[in-house]
N, C-alpha and C positions, 0 to 999 in steps of 0.2 A: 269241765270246771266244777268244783267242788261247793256247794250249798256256802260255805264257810267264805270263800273268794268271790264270791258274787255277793254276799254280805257287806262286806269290808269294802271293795272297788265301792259300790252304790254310796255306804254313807262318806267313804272320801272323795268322792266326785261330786256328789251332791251338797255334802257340806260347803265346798267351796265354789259353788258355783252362783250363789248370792250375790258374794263382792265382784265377780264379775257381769254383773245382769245389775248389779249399780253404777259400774265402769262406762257403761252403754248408755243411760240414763240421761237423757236429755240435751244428747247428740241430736237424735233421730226422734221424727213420731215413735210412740212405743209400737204402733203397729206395723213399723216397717222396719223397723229394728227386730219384731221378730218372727216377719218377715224371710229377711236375711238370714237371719238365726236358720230356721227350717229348711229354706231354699237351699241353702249350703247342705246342712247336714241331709236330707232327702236324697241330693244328688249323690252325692258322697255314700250311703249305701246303698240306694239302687244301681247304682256302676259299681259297687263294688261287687254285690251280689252278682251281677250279669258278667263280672270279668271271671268269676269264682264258678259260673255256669250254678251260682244258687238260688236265681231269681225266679220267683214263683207267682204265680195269675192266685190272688184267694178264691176257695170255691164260693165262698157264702160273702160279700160284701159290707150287707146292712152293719153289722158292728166294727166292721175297718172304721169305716166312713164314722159311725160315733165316738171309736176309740180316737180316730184325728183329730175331729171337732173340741171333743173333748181334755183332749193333753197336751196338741200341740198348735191349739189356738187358741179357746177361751181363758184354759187355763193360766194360760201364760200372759194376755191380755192383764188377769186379775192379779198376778205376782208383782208385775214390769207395772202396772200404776199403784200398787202398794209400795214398792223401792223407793218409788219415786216423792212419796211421802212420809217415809217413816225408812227408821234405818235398815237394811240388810238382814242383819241380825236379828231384826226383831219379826219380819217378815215369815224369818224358818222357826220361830214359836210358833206362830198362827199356823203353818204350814206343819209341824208337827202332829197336828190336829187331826191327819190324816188319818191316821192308825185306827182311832175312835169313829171318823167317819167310814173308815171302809168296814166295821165290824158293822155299826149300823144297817151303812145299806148290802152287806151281805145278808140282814136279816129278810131287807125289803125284797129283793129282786132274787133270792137264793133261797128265801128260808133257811139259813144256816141259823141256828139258838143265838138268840140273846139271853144275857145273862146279868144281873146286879154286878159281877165284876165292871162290865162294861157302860153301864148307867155312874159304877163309881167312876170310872175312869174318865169318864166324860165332864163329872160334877170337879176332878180336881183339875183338869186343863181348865175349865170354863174358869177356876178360882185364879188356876195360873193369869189366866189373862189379864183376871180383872184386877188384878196388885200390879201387873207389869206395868199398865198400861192406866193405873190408878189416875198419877198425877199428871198426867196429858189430860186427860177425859174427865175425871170428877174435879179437879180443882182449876185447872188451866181452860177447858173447855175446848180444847185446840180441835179445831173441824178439820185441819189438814190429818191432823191422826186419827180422828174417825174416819174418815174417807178412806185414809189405809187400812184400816184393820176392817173398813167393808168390802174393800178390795181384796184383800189377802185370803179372808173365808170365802168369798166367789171364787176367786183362783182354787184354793183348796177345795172347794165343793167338787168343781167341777173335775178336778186329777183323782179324788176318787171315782166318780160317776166313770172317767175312763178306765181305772183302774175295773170296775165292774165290765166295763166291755172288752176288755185285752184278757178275763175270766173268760168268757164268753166266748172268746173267736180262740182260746186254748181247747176248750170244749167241743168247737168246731173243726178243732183240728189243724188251726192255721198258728202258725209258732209263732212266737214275738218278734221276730225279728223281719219273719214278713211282714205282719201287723207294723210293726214298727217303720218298714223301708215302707210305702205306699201310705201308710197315716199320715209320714212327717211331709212326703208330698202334697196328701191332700189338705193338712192344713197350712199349706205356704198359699196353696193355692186359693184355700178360702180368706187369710189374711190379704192375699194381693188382692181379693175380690173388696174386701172392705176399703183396702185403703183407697182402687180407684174411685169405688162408691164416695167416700168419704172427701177425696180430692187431696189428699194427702200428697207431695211431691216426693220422689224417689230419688233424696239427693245421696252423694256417696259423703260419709265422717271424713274429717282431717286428720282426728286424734291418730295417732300412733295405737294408743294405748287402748281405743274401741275394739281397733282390727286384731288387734290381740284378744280383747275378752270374744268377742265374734267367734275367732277358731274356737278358743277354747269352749266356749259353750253351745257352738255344732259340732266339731268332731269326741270332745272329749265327753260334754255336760249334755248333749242329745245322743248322737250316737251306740258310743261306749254306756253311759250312765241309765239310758234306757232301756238298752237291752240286755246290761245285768240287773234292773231292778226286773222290769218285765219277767226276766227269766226265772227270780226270785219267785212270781205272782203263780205262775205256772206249775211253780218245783212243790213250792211250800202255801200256797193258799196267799189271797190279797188279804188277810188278815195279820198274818204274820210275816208276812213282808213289808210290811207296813213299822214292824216294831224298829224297822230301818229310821224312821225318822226321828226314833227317840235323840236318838246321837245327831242329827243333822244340828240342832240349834250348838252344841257343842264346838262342833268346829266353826259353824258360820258364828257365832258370836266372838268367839277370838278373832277371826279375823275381823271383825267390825272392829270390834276392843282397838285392836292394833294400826288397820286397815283408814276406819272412819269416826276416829277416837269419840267413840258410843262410850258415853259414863253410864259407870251399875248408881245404884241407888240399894241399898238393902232392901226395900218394895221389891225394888225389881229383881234382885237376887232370888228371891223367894218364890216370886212371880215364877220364875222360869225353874225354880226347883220343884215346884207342884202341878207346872205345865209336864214338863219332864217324868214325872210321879205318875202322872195321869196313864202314860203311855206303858212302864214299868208294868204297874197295877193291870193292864190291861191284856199283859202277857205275861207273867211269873206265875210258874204253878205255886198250888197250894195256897 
């Protein structure tokens, strides 16, 4: 598959994997909701790799086990209780943020250069946010949207932090899609671990319209979506596979627009066009 198709598949799988991860949203604990999510898709490539005789034992473990923790359990914790406060579409701004942090910490744990490009890029998301997210926060004072937008940068924290470990287990020679089929395992596994801790009950949704965003965001939004962004991380560096999320707020906002009649505001227009800028600036030569 071609750099260009792995491109495109990520940001239209991911763009629209928002309004389905709000479809889910207060069915279920968020923990077991994603949960489900992983358990499905886990199984779903590890049988399929074993039917295709492509299933592989990783030599080296220690960053399997961080890249799961980190992508297919915390991080999804911090997205799935941001949804659940704050719209869809405003979730994949926050999460666009990515781009910026996996430059960062490819400084910290890679010594790849940092560079003023990347401090700018930084200083116009950070502006993006704070216009978006103005008249919530400086005028209204609403604590339900601070809580999301602390949920959303933990989520996003942590999807780089795995993004630097699925670097890491490419290095080691183990491919994303192993990485991928044994991560999404272990973090079902470590999610079922919390929710019995936590006492959480394992009921099954009524909605129609859950078990619908469910498939689609195990087989299509984990699965598929994973292991062409992964394969992205591999091909082209987590720095530039990252410029994948410039476009994610694009689509996931129109469907909110459409979806969960999110009104713009010119703040928030703006907000998301310097959010946006941030990411641009962060990859355009010259």
């Amino acid at each position: 598959m071609s750099t260009s198709f792995l491109f495109a598949a990520t940001v239209l799988i991911w763009g629209t994997t928002w309004v389905a991860i709000a479809a889910q949203v207060g069915e279920l604990a968020v923990t077991v909701s994603i949960f489900y999510r992983f358990a499905l898709a886990g199984f779903v490539m590890l049988a399929g790799l074993a039917v295709l005789r492509r299933l592989r034992w990783p030599a080296h473990w220690r960053f399997v086990v961080v890249q799961a923790l980190c992508l297919f359990c915390f991080n999804f914790i911090g997205l799935y209780m941001a949804t659940s406060l704050i719209p869809s579409g405003l979730v994949s701004v926050i999460f666009s943020l990515a781009s910026i942090l996996n430059g960062i910490n490819a400084w910290l744990f890679f010594r790849d250069p940092i560079s003023g490009r990347t401090m700018l890029a930084g200083g116009l998301g950070v502006g993006g946010l704070v216009l978006l997210f103005w008249n919530d926060v400086a005028v209204a004072l609403d604590p339900a949207t601070l809580s999301g937008i602390g949920w959303a940068l933990l989520g996003t924290l942590f999807f780089s932090l795995g993004n630097m470990a699925s670097r890491r287990n490419s290095m080691l020679g183990i491919t994303p899609i192993t990485a991928n089929a044994w991560g999404m395992a272990i973090g079902a596994s470590c999610l079922l671990l919390i929710v019995a801790l936590t006492g959480q009950p394992l009921g099954l949704p009524e909605r129609g319209s859950y078990w619908i965003a469910l498939i689609y965001l195990a087989v299509i939004g984990s699965v598929v979506g994973f292991t062409t962004y992964l394969m992205l991380v591999g091909r082209i560096g987590s720095a530039k596979a990252g410029y994948a999320t410039v476009l994610f707020p694009i689509v996931a906002l129109t469907a909110s627009t459409i979806l969960e009649d999110y009104r713009w505001t010119p703040l928030a227009a703006l907000g998301v066009a310097l959010a946006c800028a941030g990411n641009v600036v962060m990859f355009r030569r010259g």
